[in-house]
C-alpha positions in Angstrom: 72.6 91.8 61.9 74.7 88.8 62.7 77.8 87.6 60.8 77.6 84.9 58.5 80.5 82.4 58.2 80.6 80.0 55.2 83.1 77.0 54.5 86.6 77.5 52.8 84.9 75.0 49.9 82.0 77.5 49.9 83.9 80.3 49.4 85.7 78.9 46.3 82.8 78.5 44.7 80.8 81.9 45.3 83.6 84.5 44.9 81.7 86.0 42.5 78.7 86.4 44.9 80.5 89.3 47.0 80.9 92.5 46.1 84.6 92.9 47.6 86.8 90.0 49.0 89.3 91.6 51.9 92.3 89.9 53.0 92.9 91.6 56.7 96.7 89.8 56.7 99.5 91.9 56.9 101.1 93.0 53.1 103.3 90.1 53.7 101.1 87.5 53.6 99.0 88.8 51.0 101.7 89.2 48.9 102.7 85.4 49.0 99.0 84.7 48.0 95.6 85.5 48.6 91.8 84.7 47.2 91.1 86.0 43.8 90.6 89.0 43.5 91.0 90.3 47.0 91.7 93.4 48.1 94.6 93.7 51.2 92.8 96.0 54.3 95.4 94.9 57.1 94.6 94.7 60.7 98.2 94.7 61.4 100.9 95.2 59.2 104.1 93.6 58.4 106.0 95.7 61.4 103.3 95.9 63.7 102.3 92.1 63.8 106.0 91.5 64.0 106.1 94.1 67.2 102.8 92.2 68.5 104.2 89.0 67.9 107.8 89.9 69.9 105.8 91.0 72.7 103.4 87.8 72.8 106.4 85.8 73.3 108.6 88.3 75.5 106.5 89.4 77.6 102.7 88.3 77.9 100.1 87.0 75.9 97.6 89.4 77.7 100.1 92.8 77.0 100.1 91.5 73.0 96.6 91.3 72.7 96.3 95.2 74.6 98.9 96.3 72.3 97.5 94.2 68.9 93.4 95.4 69.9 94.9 99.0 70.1 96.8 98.7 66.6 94.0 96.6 65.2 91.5 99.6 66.7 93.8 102.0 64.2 93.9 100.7 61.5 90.4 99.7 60.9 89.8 103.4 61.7 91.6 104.4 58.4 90.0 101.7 56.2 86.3 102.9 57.4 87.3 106.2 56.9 89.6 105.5 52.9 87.5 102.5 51.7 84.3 102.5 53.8 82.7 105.5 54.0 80.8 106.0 50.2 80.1 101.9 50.2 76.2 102.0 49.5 73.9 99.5 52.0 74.2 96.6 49.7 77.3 96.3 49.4 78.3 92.6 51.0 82.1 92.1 51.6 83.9 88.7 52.4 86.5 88.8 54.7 89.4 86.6 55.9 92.6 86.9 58.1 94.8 83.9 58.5 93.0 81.4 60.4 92.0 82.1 63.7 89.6 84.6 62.6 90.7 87.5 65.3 91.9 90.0 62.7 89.3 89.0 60.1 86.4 88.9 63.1 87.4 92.7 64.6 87.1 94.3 60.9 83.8 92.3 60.3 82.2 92.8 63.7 82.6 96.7 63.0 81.5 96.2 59.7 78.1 94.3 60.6 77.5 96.9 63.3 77.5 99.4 60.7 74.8 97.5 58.8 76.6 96.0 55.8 75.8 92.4 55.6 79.2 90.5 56.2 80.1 87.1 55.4 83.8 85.5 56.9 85.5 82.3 56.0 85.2 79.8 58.5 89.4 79.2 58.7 90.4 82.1 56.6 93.3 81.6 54.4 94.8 78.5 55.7 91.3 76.6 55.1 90.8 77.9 52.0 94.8 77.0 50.4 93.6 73.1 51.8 90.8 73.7 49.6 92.1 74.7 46.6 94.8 72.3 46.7 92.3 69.6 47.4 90.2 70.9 44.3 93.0 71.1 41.7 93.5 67.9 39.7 89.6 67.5 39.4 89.3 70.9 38.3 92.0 70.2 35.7 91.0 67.0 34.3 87.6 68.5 33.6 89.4 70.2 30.3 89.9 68.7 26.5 93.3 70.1 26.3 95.5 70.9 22.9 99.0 71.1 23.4 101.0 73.6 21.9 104.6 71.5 21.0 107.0 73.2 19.1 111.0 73.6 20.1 112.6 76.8 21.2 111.5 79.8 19.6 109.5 78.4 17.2 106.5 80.7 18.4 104.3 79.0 20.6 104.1 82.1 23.3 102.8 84.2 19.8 100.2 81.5 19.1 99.0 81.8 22.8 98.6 84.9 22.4 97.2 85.1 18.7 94.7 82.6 19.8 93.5 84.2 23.0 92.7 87.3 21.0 90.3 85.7 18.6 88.4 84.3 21.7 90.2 80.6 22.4 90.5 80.0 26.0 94.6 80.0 26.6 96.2 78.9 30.0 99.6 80.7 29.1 101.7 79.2 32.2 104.6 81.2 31.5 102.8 84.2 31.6 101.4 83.4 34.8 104.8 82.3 36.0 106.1 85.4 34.9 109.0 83.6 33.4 109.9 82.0 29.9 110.5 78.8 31.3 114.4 78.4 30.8 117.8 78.7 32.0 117.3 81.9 29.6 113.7 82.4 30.8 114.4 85.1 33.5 112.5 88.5 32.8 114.2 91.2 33.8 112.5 93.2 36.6 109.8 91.1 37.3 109.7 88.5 39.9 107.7 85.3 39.7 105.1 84.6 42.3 105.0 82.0 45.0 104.1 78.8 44.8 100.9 79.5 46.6 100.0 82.5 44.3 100.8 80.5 41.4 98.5 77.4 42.3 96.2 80.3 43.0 96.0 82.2 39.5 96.0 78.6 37.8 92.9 77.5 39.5 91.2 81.0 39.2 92.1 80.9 35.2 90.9 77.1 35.0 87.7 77.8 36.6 87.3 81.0 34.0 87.1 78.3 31.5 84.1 76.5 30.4 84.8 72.8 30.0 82.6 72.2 26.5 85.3 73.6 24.7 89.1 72.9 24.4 91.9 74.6 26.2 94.8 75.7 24.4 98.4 75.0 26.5 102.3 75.1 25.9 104.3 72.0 26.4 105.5 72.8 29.7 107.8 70.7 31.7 107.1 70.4 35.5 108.6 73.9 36.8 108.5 77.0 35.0 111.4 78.9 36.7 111.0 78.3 40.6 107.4 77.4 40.5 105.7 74.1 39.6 102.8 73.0 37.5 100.3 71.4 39.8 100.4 67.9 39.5 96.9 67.5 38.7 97.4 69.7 35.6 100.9 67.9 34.2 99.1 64.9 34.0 95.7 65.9 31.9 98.6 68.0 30.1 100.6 65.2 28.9 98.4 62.9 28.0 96.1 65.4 25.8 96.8 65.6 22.2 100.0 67.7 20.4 100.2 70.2 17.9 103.7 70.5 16.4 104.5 74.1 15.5 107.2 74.4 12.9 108.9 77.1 12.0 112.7 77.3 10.2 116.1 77.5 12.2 116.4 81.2 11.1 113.0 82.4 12.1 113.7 81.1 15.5 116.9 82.8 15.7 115.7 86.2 15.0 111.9 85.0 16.8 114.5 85.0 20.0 116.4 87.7 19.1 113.3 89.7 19.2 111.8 88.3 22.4 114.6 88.2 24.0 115.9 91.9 23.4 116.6 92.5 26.4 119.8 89.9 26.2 120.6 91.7 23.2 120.6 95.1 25.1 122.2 93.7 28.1 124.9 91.4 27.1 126.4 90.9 30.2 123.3 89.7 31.8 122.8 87.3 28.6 127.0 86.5 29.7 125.4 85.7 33.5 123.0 83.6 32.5 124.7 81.2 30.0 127.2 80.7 33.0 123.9 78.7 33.9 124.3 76.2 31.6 128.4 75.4 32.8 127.5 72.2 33.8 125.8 70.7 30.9 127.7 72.3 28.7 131.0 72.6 29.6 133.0 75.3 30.8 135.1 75.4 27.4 132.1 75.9 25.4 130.4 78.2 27.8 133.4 80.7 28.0 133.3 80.3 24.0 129.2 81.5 23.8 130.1 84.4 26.1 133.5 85.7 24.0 130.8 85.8 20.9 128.5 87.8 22.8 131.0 90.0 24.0 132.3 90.4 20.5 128.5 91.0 19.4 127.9 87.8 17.8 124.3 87.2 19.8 123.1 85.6 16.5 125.4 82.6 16.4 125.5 82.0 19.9 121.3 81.7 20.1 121.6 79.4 16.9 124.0 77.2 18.7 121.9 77.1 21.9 119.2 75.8 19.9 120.3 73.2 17.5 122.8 71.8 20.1 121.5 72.2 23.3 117.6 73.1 23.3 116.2 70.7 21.0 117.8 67.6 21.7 116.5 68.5 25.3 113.2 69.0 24.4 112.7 66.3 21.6 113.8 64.3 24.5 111.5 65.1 27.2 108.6 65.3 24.6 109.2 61.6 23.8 109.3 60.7 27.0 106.6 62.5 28.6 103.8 63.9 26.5 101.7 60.3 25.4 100.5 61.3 22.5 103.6 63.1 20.7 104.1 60.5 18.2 100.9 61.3 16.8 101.1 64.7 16.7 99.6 67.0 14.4 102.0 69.8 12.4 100.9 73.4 12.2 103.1 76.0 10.5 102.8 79.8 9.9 103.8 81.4 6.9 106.8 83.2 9.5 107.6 84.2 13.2 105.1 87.5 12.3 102.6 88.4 14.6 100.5 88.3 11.5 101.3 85.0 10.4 100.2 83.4 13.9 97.2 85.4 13.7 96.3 84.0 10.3 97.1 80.0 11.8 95.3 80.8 15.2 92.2 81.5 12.6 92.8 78.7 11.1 93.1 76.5 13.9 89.6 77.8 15.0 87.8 77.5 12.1 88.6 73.5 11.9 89.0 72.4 15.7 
């Protein structure tokens, strides 16, 4: 058989024609992104491309490539022998390395000697993040978009949610982010994902989507903790139309004090991360939030942070960036309930 290579564009689009996609980086590099979907087989690993890569430069090129063939030789030994050995005949990876094509190519070669039929892309994983950044803002603008407005706590994350479970099609960019898109939006134990990997999961949920019907989306601003909304998608964002989600001071106060238990649990952490806000608050009124939360008065503190320094933020930036926000259309639930948004996500379905 011979190897077949197709085009990083190519590949975007036929993902779903392969039976496995395998990223033959090291865990490093696949952990600061990779292809949908793909499965991490490395040629080399983090230390051994590291020792490969020391002796390239130290000593010879020719000695690095003995030493990397021999490690290479290794550990495609153990992936045949793990991964390999029940595949059935038809099964038809893609594979990729980093650009060159020499750890991709060595695991594909053995691969297409075997008999399975074996497709690489032409420029592995460099060639195909040119790609996908080339193919992001027309992707995006392809979407009718309804923008979820509403100021802090006032439920839009439940909504999302309520709404993706009765079949809406939901790009929830703080989930992706893994973050709640805040000074306050750090989740505890679980760290966001590059930039790359977050461009990545955007564009895979985007292309999930099919474009005759509206996508659902929280009024983001540009970054959601360390990572950024592609530019492509902030645009169609803001100037899609709003839905205002009310919902009274109180039930935000105890909506955060719920989804935010974790501050509740851990009040020093919630103590760290009002230090945060120093500089736009002051240090005065700072020190003041964190004496209440030390004293055990969470409740007061998350109604100030609101009323004076969350939604005049947000009113703010909603003015000025999202087009149509003057004409925005209210929405309320009945309360912060999982029930209630359940019961307005219906609804909003049954009119939109």
């Amino acid at each position: 058989m011979s190897l077949v290579k197709i085009s990083a564009e190519e590949a975007l689009n036929r993902l779903a024609d392969f039976s496995d996609v395998i990223d033959a980086r090291s865990e490093g590099e696949y952990a600061e992104d990779h292809l949908p979907g793909a499965i991490n087989w490395p040629s080399l690993n983090n230390e051994e491309r590291k020792l490969v890569g020391t002796e390239y430069k130290q000593i010879s090129a020719f000695d690095a490539k003995k030493r990397g063939a021999a490690l290479v030789a290794k550990n495609i030994a153990r992936h045949l022998e793990r991964d390999v050995i029940h595949k059935p005949r038809n099964w038809q990876p893609l594979v990729y390395c980093w650009r060159g094509g020499k750890r991709s190519g060595s695991l594909a070669l053995i691969l297409d000697q075997i008999g399975f039929n074996v497709t690489l892309v032409d420029g592995g994983y460099k060639a195909f993040r040119a790609a996908l950044v080339e193919a992001l803002p027309q992707l995006a603008s392809q979407f009718d978009y309804r923008v979820i407005c509403g100021t802090t706590g006032s439920g839009k994350t439940r909504l999302l949610q309520a709404l993706a479970a009765l079949g809406a099609q939901v790009l929830d960019l703080e989930a992706l982010a893994n973050h709640r898109s805040s000074v306050l939006g750090v989740i505890p134990g679980t760290p966001q994902p590059t930039q790359k990997a977050y461009d990545s999961l955007i564009w895979a949920a985007l292309r999930s989507f099919d474009a005759s019907r509206p996508v659902y989306i929280e009024s983001e601003s540009k970054k959601v903790g360390n990572v950024a909304i592609p530019e492509g998608l902030i645009t169609a964002m803001r100037a899609a139309p709003c839905l205002q989600l009310d919902l009274s001071e109180d039930q935000r106060v105890e909506l955060l004090l719920e989804d935010y238990d974790f501050f509740v649990k851990d009040v020093a952490f919630f103590c760290d991360r009002l230090g945060a806000l120093t500089q736009a608050r002051g240090k005065e009124v700072v020190t003041g939030w964190q004496t209440r939360a030390r004293s055990g008065d969470i409740a007061s503190v998350v109604r100030e942070l609101l009323v004076d320094h969350y939604d005049p933020v947000y009113l703010q930036s909603m003015k000025r960036n999202f087009a149509q926000y003057p004409a925005r259309t209210s929405i309320a639930p009945a309360n912060r309930s999982v029930e209630a948004m359940r019961l307005l996500a219906q609804e909003m379905l049954s009119i939109q």
